[in-house]
C-alpha positions as CSV (number, residue, x, y, z in Angstrom):
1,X,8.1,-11.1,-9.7
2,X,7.1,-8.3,-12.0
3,X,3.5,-7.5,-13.9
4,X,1.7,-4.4,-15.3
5,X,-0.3,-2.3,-13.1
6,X,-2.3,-0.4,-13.8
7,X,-3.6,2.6,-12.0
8,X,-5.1,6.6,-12.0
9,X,-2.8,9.0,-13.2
10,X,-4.1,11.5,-10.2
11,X,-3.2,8.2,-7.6
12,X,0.2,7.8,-9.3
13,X,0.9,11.4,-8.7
14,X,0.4,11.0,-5.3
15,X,2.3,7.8,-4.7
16,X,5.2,9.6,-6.5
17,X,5.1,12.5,-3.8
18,X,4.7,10.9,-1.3
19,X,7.9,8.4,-2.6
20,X,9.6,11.1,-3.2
21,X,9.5,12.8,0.4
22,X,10.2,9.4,1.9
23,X,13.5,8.7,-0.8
24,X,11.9,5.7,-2.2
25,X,11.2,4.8,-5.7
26,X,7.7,4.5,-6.7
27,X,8.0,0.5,-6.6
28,X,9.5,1.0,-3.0
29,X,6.1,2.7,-1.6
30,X,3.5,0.9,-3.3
31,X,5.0,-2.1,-1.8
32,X,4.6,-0.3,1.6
33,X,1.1,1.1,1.0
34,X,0.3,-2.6,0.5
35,X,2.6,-4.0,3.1
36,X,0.5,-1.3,5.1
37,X,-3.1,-2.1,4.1
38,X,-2.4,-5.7,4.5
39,X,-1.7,-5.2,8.0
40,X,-4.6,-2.8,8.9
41,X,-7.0,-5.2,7.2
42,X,-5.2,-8.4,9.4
43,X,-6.0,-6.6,12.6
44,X,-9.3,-5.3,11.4
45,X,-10.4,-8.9,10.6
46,X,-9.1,-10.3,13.9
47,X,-11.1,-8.0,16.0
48,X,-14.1,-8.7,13.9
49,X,-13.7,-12.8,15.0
50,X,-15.4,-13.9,18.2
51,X,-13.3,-14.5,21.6
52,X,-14.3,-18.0,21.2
């Protein structure tokens, strides 16, 4: 699946560099940044449940 996204040159920039020093495209990383951020907010909302 493929849409528009938009997003801050200056964040781009970044996301290009970083992509860059890890041989991915740009595509490549934002799907890791998310794949990342996903999983850090999964865990975050798993210790916030009750033991119960």
């Amino acid at each position: 699946m493929a849409f528009p996204l938009r997003i801050e040159p200056a964040i781009l920039n970044m996301i290009r560099h970083t992509a860059s020093g890890e041989l991915r495209s740009v595509n490549a990383q934002i799907e890791v940044l998310l794949k990342e951020a996903l999983s850090r907010r999964a865990t975050a909302d798993e210790a916030d449940k009750p033991p119960f």
